[in-house]
HTML snippet that shows the backbone in 3Dmol.js (N, CA, C, O; Angstrom):
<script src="https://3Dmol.org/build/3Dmol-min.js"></script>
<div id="view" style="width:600px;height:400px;position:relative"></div>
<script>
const pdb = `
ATOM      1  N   UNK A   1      -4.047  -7.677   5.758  1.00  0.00           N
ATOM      2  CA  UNK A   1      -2.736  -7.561   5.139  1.00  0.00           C
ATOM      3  C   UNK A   1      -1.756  -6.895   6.102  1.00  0.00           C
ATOM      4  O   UNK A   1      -2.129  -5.939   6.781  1.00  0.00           O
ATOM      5  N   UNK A   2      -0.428  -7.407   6.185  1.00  0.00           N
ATOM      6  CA  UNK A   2       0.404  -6.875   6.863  1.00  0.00           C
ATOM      7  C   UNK A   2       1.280  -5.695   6.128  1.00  0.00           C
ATOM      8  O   UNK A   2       1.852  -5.598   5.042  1.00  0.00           O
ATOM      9  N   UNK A   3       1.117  -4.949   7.135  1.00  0.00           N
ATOM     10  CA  UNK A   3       2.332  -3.436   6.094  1.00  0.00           C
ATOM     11  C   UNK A   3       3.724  -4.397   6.254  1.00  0.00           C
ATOM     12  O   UNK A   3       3.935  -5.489   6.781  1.00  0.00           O
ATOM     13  N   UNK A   4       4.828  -3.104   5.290  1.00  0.00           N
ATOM     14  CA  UNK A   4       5.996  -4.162   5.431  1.00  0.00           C
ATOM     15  C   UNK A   4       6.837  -2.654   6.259  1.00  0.00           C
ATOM     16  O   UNK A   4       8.001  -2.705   6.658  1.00  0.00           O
ATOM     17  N   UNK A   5       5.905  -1.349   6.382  1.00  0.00           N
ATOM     18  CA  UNK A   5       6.850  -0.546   7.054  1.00  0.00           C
ATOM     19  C   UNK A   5       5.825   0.325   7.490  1.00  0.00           C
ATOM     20  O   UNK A   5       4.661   0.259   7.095  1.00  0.00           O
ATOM     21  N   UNK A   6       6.242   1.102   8.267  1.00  0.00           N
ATOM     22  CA  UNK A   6       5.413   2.565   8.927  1.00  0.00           C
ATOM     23  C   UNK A   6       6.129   3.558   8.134  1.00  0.00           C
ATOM     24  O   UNK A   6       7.205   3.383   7.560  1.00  0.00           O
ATOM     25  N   UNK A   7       5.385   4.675   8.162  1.00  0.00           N
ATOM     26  CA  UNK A   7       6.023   6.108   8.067  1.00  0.00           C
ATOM     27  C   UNK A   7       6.556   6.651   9.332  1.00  0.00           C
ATOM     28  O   UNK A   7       5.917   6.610  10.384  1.00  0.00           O
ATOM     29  N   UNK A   8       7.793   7.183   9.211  1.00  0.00           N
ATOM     30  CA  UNK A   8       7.803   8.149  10.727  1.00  0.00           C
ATOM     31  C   UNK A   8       6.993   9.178  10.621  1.00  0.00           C
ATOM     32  O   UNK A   8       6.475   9.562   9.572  1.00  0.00           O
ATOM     33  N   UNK A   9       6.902   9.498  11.343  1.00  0.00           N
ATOM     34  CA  UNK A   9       5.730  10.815  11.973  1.00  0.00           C
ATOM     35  C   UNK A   9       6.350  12.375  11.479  1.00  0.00           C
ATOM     36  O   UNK A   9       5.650  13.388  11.493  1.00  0.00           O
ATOM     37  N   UNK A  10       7.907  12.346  11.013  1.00  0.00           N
ATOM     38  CA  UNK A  10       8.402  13.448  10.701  1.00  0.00           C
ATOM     39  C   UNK A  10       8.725  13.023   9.226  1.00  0.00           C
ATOM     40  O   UNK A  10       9.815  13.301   8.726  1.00  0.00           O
ATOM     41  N   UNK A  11       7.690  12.300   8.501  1.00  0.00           N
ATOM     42  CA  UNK A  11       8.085  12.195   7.122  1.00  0.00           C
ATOM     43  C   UNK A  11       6.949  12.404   6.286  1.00  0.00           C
ATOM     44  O   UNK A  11       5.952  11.848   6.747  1.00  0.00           O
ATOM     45  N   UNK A  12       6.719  13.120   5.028  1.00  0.00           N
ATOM     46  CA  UNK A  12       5.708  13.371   4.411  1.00  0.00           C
ATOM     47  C   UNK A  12       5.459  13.139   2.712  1.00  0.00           C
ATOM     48  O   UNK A  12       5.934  14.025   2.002  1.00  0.00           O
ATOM     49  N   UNK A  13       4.795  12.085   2.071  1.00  0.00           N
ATOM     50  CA  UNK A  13       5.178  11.768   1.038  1.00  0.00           C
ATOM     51  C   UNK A  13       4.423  12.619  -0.196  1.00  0.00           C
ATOM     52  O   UNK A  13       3.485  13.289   0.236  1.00  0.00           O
ATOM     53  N   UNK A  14       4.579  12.700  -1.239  1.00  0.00           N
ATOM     54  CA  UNK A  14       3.829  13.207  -2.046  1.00  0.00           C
ATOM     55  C   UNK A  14       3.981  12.498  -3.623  1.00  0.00           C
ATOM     56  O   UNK A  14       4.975  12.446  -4.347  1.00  0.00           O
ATOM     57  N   UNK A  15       2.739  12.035  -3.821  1.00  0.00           N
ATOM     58  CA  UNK A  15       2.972  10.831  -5.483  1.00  0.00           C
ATOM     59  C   UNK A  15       2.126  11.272  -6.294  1.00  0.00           C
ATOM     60  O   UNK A  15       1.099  11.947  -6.230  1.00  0.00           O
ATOM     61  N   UNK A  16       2.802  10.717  -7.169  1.00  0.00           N
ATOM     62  CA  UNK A  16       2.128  11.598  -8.340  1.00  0.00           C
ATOM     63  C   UNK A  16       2.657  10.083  -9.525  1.00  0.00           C
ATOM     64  O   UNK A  16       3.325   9.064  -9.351  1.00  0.00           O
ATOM     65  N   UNK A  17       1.743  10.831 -10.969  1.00  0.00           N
ATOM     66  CA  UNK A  17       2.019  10.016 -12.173  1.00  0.00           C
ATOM     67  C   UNK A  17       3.676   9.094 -12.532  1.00  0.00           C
ATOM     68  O   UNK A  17       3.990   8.005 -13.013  1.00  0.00           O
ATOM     69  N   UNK A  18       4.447  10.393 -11.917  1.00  0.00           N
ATOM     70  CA  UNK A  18       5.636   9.983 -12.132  1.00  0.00           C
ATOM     71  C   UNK A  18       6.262   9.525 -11.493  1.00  0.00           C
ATOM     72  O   UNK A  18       7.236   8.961 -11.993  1.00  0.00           O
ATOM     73  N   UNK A  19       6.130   9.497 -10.375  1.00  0.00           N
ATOM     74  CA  UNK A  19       7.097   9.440  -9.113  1.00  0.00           C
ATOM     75  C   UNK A  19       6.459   9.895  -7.862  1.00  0.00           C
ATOM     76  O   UNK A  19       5.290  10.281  -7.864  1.00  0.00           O
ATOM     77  N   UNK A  20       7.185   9.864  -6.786  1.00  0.00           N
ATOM     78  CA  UNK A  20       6.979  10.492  -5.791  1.00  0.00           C
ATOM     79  C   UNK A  20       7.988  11.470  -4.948  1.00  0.00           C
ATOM     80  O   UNK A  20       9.035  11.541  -5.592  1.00  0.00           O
ATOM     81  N   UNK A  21       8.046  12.043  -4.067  1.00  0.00           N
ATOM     82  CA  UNK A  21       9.103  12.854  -3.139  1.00  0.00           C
ATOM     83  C   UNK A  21       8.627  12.205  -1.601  1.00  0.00           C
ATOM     84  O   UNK A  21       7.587  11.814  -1.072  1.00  0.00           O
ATOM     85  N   UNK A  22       9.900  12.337  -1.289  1.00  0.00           N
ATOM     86  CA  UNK A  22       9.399  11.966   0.177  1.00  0.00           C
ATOM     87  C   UNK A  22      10.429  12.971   0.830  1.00  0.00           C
ATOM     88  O   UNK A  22      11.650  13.046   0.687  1.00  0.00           O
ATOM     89  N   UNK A  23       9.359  13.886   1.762  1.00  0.00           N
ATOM     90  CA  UNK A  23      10.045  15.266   2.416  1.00  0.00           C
ATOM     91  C   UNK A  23      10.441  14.778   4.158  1.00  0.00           C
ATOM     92  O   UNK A  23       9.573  14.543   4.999  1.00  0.00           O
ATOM     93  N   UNK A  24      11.843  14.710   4.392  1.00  0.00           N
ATOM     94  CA  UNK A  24      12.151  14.075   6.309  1.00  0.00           C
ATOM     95  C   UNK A  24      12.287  15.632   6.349  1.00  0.00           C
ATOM     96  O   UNK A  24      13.096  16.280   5.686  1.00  0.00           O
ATOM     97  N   UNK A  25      11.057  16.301   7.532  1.00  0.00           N
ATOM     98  CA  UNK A  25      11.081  17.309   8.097  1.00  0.00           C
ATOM     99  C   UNK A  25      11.829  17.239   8.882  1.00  0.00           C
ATOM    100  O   UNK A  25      12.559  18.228   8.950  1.00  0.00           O
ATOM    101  N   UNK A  26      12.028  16.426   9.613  1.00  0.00           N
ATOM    102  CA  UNK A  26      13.770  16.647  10.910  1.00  0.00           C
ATOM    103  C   UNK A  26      15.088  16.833  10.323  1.00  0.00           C
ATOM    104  O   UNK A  26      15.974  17.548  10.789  1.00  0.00           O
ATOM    105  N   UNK A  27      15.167  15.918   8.939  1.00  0.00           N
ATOM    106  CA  UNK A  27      16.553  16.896   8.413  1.00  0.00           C
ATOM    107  C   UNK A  27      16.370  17.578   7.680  1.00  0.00           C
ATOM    108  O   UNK A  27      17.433  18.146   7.432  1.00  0.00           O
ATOM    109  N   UNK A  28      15.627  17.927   7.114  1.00  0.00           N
ATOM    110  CA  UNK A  28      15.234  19.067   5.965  1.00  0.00           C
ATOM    111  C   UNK A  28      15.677  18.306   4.744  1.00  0.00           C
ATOM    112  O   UNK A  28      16.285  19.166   4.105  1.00  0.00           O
ATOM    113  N   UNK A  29      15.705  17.621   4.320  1.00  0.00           N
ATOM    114  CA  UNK A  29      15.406  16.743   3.102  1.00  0.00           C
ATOM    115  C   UNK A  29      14.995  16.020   2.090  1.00  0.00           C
ATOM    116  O   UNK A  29      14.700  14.849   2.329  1.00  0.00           O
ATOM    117  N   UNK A  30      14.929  16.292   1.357  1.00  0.00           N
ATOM    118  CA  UNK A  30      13.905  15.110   0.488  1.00  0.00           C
ATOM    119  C   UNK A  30      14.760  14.380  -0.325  1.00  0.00           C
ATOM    120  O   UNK A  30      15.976  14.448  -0.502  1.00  0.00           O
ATOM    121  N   UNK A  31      13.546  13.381  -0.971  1.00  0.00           N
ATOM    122  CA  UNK A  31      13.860  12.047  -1.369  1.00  0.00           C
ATOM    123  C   UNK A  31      13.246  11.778  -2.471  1.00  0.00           C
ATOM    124  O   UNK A  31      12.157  11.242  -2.265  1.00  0.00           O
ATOM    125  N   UNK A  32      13.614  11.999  -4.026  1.00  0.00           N
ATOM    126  CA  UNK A  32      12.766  11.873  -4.910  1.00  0.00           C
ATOM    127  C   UNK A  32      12.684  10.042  -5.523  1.00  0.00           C
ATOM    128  O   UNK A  32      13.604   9.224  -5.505  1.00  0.00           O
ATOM    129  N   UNK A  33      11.454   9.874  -5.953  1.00  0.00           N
ATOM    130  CA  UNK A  33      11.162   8.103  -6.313  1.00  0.00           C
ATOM    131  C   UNK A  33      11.011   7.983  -7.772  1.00  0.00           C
ATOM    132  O   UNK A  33      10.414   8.774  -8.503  1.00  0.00           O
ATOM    133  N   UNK A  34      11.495   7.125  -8.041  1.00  0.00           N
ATOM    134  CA  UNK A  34      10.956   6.740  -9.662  1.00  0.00           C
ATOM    135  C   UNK A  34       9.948   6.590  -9.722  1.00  0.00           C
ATOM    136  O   UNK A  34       9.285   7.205  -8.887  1.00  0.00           O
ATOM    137  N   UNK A  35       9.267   5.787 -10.622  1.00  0.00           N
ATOM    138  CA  UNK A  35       7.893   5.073 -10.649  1.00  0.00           C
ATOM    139  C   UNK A  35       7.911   3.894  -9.723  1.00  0.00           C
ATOM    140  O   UNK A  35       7.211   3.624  -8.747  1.00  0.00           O
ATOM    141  N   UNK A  36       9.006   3.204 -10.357  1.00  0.00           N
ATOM    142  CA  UNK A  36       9.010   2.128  -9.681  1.00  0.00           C
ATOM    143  C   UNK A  36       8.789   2.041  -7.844  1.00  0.00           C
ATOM    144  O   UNK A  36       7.929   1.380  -7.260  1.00  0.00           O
ATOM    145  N   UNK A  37       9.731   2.822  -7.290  1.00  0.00           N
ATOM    146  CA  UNK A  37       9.972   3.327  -6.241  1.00  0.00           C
ATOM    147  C   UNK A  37       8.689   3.788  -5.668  1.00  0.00           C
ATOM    148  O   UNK A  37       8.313   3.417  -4.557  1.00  0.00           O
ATOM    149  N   UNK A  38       8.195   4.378  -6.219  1.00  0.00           N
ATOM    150  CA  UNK A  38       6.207   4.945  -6.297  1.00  0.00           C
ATOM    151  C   UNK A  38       5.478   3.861  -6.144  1.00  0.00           C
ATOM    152  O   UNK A  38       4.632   3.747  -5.257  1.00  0.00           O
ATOM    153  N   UNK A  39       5.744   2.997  -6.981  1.00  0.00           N
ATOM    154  CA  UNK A  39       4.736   2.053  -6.799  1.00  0.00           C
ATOM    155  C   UNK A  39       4.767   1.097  -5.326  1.00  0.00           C
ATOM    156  O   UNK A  39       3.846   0.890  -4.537  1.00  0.00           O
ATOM    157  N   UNK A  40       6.322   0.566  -5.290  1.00  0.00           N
ATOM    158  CA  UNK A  40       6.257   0.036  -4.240  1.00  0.00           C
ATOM    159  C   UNK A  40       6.047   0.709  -2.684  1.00  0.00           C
ATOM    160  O   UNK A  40       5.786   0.157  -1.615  1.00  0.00           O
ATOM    161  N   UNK A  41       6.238   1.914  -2.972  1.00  0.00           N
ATOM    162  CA  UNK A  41       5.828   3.076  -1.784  1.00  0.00           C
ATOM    163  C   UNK A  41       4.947   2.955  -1.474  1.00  0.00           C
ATOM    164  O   UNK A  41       4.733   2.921  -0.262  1.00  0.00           O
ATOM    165  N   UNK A  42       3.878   2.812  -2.445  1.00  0.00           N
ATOM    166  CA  UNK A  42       2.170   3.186  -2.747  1.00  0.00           C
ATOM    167  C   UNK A  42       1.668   1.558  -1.958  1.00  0.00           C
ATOM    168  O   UNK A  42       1.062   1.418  -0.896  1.00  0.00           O
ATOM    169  N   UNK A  43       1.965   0.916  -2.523  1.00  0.00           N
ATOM    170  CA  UNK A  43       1.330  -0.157  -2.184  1.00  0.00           C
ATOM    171  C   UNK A  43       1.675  -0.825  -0.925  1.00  0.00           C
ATOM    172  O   UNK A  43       0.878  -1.473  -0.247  1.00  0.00           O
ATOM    173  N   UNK A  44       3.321  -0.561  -0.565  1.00  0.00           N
ATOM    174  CA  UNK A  44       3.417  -1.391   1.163  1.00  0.00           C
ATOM    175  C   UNK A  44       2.459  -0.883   1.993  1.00  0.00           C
ATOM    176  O   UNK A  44       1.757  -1.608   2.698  1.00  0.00           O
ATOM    177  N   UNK A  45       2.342   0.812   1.951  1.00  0.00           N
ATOM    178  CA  UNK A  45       1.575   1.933   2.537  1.00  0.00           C
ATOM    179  C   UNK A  45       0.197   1.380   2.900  1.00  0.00           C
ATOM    180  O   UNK A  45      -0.435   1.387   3.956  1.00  0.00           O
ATOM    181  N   UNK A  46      -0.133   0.764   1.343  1.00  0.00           N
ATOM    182  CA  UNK A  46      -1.501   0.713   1.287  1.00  0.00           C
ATOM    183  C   UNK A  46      -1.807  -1.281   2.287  1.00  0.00           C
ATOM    184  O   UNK A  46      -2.857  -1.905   2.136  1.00  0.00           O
ATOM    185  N   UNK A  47      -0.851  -1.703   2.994  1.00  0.00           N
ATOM    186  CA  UNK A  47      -0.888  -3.048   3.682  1.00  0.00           C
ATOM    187  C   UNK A  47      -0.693  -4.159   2.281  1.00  0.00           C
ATOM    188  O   UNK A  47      -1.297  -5.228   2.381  1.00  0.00           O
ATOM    189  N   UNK A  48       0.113  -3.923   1.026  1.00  0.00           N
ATOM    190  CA  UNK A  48       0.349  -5.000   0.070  1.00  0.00           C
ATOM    191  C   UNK A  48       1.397  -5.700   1.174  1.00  0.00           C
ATOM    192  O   UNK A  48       1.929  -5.030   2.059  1.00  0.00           O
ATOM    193  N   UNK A  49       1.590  -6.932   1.027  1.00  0.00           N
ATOM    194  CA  UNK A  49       2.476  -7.764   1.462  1.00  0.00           C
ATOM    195  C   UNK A  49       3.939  -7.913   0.398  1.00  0.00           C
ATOM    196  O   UNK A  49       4.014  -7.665  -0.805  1.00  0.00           O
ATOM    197  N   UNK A  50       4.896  -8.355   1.237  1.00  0.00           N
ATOM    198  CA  UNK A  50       5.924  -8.318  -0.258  1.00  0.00           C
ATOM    199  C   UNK A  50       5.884  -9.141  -1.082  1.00  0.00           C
ATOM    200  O   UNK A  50       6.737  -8.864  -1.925  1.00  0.00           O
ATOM    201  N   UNK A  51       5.201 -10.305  -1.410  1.00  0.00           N
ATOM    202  CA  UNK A  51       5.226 -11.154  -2.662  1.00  0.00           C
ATOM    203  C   UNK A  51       4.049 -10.551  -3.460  1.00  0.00           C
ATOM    204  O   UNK A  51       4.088 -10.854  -4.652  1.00  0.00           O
ATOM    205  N   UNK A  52       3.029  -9.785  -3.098  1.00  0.00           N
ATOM    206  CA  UNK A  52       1.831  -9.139  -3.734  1.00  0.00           C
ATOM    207  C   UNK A  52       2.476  -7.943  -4.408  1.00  0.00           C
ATOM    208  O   UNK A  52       2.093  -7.688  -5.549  1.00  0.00           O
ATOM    209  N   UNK A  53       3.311  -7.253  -3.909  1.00  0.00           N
ATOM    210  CA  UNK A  53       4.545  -5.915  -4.688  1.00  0.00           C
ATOM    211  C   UNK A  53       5.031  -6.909  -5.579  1.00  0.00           C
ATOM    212  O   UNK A  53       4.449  -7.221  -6.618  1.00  0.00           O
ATOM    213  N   UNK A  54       6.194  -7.455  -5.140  1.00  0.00           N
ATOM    214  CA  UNK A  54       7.074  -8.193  -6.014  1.00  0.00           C
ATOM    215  C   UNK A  54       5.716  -8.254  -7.912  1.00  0.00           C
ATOM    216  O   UNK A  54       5.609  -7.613  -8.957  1.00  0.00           O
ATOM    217  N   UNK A  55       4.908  -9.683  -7.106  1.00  0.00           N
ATOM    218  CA  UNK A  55       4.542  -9.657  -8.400  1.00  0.00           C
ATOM    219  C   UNK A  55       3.835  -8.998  -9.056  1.00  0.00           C
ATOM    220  O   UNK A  55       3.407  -9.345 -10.157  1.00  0.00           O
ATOM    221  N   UNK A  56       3.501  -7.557  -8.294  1.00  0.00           N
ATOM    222  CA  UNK A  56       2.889  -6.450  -9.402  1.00  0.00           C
ATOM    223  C   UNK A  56       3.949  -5.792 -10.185  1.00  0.00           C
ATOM    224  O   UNK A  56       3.664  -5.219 -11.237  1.00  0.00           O
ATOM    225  N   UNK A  57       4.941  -5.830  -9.815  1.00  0.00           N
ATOM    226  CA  UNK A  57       6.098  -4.742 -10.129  1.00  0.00           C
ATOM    227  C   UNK A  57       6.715  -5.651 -11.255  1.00  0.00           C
ATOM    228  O   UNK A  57       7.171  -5.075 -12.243  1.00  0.00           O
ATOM    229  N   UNK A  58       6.776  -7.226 -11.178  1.00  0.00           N
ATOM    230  CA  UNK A  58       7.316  -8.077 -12.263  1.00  0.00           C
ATOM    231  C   UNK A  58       6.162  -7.971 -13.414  1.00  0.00           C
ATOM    232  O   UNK A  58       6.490  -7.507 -14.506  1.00  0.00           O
ATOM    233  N   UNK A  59       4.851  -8.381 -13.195  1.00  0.00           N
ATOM    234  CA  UNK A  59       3.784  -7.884 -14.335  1.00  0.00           C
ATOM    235  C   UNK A  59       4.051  -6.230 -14.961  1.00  0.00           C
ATOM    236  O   UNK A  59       4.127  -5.969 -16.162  1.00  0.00           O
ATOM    237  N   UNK A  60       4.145  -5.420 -14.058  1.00  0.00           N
ATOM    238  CA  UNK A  60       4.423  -3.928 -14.861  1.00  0.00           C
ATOM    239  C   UNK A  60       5.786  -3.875 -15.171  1.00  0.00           C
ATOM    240  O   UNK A  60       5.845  -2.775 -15.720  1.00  0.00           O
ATOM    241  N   UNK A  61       6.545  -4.180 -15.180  1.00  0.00           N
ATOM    242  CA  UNK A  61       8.810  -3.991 -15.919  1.00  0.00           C
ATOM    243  C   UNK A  61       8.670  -5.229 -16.598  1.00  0.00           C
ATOM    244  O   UNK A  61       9.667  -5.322 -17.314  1.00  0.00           O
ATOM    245  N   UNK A  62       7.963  -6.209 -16.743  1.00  0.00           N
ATOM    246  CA  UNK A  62       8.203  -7.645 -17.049  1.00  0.00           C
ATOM    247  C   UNK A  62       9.834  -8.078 -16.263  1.00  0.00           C
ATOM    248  O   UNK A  62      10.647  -8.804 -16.836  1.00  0.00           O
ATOM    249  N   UNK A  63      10.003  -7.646 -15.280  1.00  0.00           N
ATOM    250  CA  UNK A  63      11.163  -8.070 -14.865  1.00  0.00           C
ATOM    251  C   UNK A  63      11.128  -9.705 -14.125  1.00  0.00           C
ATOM    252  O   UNK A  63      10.205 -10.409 -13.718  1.00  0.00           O
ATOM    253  N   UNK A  64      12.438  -9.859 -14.184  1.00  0.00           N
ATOM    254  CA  UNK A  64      12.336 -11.329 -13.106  1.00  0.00           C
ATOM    255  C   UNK A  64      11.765 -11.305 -11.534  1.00  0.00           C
ATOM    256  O   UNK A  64      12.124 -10.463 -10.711  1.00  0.00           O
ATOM    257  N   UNK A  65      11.118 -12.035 -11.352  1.00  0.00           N
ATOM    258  CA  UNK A  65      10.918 -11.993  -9.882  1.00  0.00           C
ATOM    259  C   UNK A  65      11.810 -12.102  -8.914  1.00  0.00           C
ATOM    260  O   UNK A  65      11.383 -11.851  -7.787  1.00  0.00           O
ATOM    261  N   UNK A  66      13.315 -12.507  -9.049  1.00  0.00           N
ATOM    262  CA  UNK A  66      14.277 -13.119  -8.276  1.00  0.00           C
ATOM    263  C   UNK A  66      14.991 -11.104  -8.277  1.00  0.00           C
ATOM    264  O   UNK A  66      15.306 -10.836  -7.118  1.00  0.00           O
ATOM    265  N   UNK A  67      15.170 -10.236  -8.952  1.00  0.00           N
ATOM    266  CA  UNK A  67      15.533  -9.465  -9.102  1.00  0.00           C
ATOM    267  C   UNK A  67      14.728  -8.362  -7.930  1.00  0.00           C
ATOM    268  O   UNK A  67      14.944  -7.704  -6.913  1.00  0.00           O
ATOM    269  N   UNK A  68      13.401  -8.810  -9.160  1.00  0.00           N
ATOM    270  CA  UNK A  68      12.023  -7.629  -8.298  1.00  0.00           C
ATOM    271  C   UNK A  68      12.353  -7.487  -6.911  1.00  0.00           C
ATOM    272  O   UNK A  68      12.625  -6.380  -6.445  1.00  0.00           O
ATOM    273  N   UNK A  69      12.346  -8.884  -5.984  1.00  0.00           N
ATOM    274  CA  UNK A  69      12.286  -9.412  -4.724  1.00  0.00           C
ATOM    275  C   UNK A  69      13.463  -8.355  -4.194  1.00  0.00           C
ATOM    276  O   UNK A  69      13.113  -7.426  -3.467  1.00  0.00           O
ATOM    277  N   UNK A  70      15.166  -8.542  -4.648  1.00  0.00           N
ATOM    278  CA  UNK A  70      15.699  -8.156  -4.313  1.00  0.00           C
ATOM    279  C   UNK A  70      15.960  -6.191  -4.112  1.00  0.00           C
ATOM    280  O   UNK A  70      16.392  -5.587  -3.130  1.00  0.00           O
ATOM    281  N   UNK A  71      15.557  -5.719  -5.279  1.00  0.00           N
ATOM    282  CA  UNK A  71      14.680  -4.730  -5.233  1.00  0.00           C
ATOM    283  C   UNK A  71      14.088  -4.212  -4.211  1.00  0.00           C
ATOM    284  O   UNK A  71      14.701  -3.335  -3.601  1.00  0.00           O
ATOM    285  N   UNK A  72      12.832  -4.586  -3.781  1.00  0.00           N
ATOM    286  CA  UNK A  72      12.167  -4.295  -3.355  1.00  0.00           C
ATOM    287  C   UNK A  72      12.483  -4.156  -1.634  1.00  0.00           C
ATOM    288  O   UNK A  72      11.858  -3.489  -0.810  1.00  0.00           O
ATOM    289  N   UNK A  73      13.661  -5.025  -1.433  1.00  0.00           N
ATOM    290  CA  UNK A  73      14.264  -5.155  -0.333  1.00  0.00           C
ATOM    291  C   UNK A  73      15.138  -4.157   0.187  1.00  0.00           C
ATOM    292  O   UNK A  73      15.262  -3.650   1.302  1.00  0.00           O
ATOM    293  N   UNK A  74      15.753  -3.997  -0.987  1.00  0.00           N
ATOM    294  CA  UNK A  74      16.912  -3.021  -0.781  1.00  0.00           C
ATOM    295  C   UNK A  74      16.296  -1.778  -0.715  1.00  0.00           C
ATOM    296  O   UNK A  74      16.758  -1.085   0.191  1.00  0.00           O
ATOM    297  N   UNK A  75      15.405  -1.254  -1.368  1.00  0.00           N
ATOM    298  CA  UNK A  75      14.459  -0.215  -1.842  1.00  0.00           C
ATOM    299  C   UNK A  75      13.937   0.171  -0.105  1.00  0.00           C
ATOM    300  O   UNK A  75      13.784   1.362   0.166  1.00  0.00           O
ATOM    301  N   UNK A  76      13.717  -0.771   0.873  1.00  0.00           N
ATOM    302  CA  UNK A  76      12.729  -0.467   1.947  1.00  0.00           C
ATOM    303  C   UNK A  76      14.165  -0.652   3.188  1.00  0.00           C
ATOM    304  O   UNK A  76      14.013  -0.170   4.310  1.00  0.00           O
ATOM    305  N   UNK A  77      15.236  -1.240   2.892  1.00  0.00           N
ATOM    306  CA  UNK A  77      16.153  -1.260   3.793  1.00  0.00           C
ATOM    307  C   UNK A  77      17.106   0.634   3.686  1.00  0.00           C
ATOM    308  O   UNK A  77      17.403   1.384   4.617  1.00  0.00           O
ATOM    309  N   UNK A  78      17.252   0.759   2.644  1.00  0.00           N
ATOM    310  CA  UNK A  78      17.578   1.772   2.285  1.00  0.00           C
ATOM    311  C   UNK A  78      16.983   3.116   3.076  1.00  0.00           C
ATOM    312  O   UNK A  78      17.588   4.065   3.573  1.00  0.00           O
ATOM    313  N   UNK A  79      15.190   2.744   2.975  1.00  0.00           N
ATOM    314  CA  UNK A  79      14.539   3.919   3.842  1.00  0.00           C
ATOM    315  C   UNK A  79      14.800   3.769   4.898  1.00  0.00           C
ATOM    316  O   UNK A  79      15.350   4.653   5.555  1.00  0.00           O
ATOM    317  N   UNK A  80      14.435   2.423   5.454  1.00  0.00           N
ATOM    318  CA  UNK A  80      14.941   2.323   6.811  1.00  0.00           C
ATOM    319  C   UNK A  80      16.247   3.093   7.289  1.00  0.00           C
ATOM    320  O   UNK A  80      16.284   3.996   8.124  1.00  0.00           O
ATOM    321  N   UNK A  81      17.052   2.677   6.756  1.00  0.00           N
ATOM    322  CA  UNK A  81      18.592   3.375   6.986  1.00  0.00           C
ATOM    323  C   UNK A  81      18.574   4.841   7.030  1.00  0.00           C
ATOM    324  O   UNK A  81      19.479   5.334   7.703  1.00  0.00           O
ATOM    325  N   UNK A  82      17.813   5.594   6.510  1.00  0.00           N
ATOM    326  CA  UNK A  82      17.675   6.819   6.321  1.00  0.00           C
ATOM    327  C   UNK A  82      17.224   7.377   7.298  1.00  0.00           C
ATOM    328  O   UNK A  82      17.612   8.487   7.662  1.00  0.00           O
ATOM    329  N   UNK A  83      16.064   6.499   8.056  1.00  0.00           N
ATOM    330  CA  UNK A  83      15.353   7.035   9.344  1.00  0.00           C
ATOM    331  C   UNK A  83      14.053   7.610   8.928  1.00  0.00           C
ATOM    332  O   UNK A  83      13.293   8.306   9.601  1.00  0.00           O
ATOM    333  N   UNK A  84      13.872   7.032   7.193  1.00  0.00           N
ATOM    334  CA  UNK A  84      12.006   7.856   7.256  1.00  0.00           C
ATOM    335  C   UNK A  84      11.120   6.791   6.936  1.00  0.00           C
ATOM    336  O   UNK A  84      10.087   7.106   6.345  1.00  0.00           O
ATOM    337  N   UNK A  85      11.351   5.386   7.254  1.00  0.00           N
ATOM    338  CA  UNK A  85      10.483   4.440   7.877  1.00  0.00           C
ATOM    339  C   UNK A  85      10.949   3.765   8.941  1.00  0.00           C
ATOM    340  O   UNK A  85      12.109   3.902   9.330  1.00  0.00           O
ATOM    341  N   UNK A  86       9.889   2.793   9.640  1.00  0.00           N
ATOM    342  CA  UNK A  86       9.921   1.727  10.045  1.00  0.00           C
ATOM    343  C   UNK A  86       9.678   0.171  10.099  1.00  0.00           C
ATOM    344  O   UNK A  86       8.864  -0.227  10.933  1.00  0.00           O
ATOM    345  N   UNK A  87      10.088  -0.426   9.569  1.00  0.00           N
ATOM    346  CA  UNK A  87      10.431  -2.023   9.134  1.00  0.00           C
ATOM    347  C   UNK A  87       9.533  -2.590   9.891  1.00  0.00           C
ATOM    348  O   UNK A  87       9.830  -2.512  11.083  1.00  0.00           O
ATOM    349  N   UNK A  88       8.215  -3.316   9.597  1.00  0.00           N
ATOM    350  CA  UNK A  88       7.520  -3.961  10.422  1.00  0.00           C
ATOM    351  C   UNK A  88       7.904  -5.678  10.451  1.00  0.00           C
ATOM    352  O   UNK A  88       8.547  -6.064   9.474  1.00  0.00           O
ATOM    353  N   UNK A  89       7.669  -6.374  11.153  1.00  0.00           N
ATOM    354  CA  UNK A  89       8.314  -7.802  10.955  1.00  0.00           C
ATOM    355  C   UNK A  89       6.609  -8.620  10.213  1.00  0.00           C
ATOM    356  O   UNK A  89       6.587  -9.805   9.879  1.00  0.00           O
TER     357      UNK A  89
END
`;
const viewer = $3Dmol.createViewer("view");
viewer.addModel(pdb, "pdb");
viewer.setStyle({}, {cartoon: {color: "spectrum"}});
viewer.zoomTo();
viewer.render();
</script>
C-alpha cells in the first residue's frame, strides 16, 4: 500500500476515541482533529490508499463519496500547507 503522506520529523500526533492533536514542535503548535480527521489521519499513516479512506469514511458518515473524496483532499492539502506533512505522489 502506498502512504498518501509522511509525517515531518518535528511533528507528533496523539489519537484517541475522539479525535486526535497533532503537536508541530518547530512552531509550538497544535492541531486538534475531529473523528473524522482521526480517522483519515489514522489510516493514510497506517499505508490506506485514498479510495480505501474515502470508502471507509462514506460507510462510517454514510456520506457521498464525491464529497468524502473531496474531503479527504482538502483535509491532507491543508496539512501539507501547514508544514506537518509530506504529500507522497
Amino acid at each position: 500500500m502506498a502512504k498518501l503522506f509522511e509525517v515531518e520529523p518535528h511533528v507528533r500526533a496523539m489519537i484517541d476515541a475522539d479525535g486526535a492533536v497533532l503537536l508541530d514542535l518547530q512552531a509550538g503548535k497544535y492541531y486538534s482533529l475531529n473523528g473524522m480527521g482521526a480517522q483519515i489521519w489514522t489510516k493514510a499513516m497506517d499505508g490506506e490508499e485514498e479510495a480505501a479512506i474515502v470508502k471507509t469514511i462514506c460507510e462510517l458518515y454514510g456520506a457521498p463519496a464525491e464529497r468524502v473524496l473531496a474531503d479527504v483532499r482538502a483535509f491532507v492539502s491543508g496539512l501539507e500547507k501547514k508544514g506537518l506533512i509530506r504529500a507522497l505522489s
